[in-house]
C-alpha positions in Angstrom: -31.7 -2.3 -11.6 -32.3 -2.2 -15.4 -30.8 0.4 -17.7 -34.4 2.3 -18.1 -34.8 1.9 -14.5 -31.3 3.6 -13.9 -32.5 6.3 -16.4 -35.9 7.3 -14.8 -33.6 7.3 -11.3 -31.4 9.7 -12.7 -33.8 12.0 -14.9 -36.0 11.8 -11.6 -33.0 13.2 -9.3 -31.3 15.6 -11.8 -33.9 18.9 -10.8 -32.9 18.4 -7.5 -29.2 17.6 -7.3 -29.2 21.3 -9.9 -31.2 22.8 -7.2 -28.3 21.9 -4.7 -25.1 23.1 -7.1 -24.5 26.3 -9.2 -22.5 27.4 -12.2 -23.0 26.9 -15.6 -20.4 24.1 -16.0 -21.5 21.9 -13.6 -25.3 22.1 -14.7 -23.8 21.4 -18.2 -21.9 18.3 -16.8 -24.7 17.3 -15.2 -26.8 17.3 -18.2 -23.8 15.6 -20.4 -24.1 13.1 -17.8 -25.3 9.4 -18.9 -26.4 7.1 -16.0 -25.0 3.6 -16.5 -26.0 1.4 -13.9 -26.5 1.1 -10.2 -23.9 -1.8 -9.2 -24.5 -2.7 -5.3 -24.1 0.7 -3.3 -22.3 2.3 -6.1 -24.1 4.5 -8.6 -22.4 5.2 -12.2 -22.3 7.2 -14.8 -20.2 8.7 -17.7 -19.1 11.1 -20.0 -18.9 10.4 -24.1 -15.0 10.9 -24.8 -16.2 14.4 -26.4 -17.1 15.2 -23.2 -14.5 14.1 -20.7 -13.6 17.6 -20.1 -16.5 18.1 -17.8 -15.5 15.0 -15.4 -13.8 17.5 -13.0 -16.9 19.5 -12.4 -18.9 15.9 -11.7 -16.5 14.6 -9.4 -16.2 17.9 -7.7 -17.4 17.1 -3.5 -20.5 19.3 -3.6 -21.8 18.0 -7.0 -21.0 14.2 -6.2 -22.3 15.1 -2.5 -25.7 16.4 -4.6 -25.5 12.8 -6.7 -25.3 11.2 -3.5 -28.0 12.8 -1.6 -30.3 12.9 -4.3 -29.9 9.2 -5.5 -29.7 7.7 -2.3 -32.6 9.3 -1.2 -34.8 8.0 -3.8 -33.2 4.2 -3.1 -33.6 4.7 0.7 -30.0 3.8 1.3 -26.4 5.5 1.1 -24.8 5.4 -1.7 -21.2 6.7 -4.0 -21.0 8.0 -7.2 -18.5 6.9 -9.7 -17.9 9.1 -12.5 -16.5 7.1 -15.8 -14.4 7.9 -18.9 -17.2 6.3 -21.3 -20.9 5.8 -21.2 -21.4 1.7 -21.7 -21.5 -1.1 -19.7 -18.6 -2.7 -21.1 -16.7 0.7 -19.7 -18.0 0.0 -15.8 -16.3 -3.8 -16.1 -13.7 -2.4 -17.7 -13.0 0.2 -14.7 -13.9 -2.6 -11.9 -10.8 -4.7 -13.3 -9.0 -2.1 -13.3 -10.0 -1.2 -9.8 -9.1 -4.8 -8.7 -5.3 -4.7 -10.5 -4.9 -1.7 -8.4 -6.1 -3.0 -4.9 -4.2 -6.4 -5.6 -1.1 -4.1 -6.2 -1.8 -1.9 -3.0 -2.3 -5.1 -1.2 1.0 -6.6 -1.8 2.8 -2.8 -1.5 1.5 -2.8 2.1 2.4 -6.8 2.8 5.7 -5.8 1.5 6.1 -2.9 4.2 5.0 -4.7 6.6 7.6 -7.5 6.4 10.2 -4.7 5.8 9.1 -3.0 8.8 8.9 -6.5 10.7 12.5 -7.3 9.6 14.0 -4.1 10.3 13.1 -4.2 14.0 14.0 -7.6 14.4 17.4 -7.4 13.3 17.6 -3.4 14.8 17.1 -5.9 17.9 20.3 -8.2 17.0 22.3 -4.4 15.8 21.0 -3.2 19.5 22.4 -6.5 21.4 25.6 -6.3 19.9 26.2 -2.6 20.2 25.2 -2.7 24.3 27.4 -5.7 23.7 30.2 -3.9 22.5 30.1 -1.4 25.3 30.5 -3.9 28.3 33.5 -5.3 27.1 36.7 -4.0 28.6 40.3 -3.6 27.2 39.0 -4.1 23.8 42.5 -3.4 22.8 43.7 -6.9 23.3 43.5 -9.3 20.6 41.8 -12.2 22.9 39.0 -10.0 24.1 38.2 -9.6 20.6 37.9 -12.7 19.7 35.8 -13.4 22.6 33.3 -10.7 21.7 33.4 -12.1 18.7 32.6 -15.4 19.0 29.5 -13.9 21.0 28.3 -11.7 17.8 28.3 -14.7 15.6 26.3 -17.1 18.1 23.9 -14.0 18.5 23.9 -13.9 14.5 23.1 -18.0 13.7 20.8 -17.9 17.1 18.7 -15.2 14.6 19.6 -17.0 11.3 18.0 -20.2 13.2 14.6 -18.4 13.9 14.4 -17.1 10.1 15.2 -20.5 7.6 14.5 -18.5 4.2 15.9 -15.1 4.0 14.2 -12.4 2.4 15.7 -9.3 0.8 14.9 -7.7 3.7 16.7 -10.3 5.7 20.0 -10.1 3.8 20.2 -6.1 3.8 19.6 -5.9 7.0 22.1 -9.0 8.2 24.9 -7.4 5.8 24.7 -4.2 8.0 25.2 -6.0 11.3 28.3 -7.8 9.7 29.5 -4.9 8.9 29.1 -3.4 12.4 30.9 -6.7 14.0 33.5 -6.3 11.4 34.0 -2.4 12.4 33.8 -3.4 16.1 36.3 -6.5 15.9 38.8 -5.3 12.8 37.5 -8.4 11.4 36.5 -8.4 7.7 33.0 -8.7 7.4 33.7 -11.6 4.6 34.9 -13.7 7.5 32.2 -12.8 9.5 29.7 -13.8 7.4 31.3 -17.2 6.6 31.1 -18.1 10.4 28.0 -17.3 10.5 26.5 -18.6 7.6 28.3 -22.2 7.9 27.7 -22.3 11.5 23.8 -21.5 10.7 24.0 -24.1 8.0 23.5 -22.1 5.1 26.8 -22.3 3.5 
C-alpha cells in the first residue's frame, strides 16, 4: 500500500474511530496522528517528537481497539496498530530491528531456562538417588560402610557425567551441590569427591 493510499485509509477511518472514543486528548492524538504505512497485518503510525506526549492516549485499548476496528474494516481483514516515536519510514525499520534484537534476546532467555530447568531436574534426579540412598544404608557409623556408600555415589555421579560429555554452567552448579551432599553424607571432602569422579568420568 503506497504512502497516499495509507493516508486516504486513515483520513477515511478517523470520523469513525472519533465516533467510537471520547475526551479531548485522545481526539487531539488522534488528529496529531500521521499514518505511516500498512506493513502485512500491522498498521502504523506516529507522533512528531513534539508530540510524543499524546502516545499514551493512542495506545490506550479502546482508541487502538477504535484504530483496529475501523482500519480493518475498510481492508476486510484483522489487523494491529503500532504506535511509533517518529513519523517516517526510516522510523518503522528502525523499530522492526529493534523489535527483532528484542525477540532474538527473549528467544535465547527462554532456551536458557529451559536447559536450566532441564538440568536441574536431571541432577535433582542423581541428589534424589543418593539421598534414598543414604537412607537404606545401615550402621553408617562404621568407616567401611562409608566407603561402600561411597563408592556407589561416585559410580552414580560418572554414570551421569557419561550421559552429559560438555558441561554447562548449569551442569557444574548443580554437580558441585551433589558433591557437596556426598561429602556431608560420607565426612569426605567434597575436593576428593570430585577428583573420583571427574578422573573416573575422564574429565580430569
Amino acid at each position: 500500500m503506497g504512502r497516499m493510499d495509507v493516508y486516504d485509509l486513515w483520513n477515511d477511518s478517523l470520523n469513525d474511530i472519533k465516533q467510537k472514543v471520547t475526551g479531548v486528548n485522545v481526539w487531539t492524538a488522534l488528529n496529531c496522528a500521521v499514518p505511516i504505512t500498512l506493513d502485512e497485518d500491522v498498521f502504523v503510525i506516529g507522533l512528531r517528537p513534539q508530540d510524543n506526549s499524546l502516545k499514551g492516549h493512542l495506545n490506550h485499548v479502546a482508541t487502538k481497539r477504535a484504530i483496529e476496528e475501523e482500519i480493518g474494516r475498510r481492508l476486510g481483514k484483522t489487523v494491529t496498530v503500532r504506535v511509533l516515536d517518529g513519523i517516517t519510514i526510516n522510523d518503522w525499520l528502525n523499530a522492526k530491528k529493534r523489535d527483532e534484537e528484542a525477540e532474538r534476546i527473549r528467544a535465547q532467555a527462554a532456551e536458557k531456562e529451559g536447559q536450566r530447568v532441564a538440568t536441574y531436574s536431571v541432577w535433582e534426579d542423581v541428589f534424589d538417588r543418593i539421598s534414598s540412598l543414604y537412607g537404606e544404608f545401615h550402621q553408617k557409623g562404621f568407616a567401611q560402610n562409608r566407603a561402600r556408600f561411597l563408592e556407589k555415589c561416585i559410580q552414580i555421579c560418572v554414570d551421569q557425567l557419561k550421559e552429559r560429555p560438555e558441561l554447562t554452567e548449569f551442569d557444574e552448579r548443580n554437580l558441585a551441590r551433589v558433591l557437596e551432599r556426598i561429602g556431608s553424607y560420607t565426612e569426605t571432602p567434597p575436593v576428593f569427591v570430585g577428583y573420583e569422579v571427574l578422573k573416573r568420568a575422564g574429565m580430569l
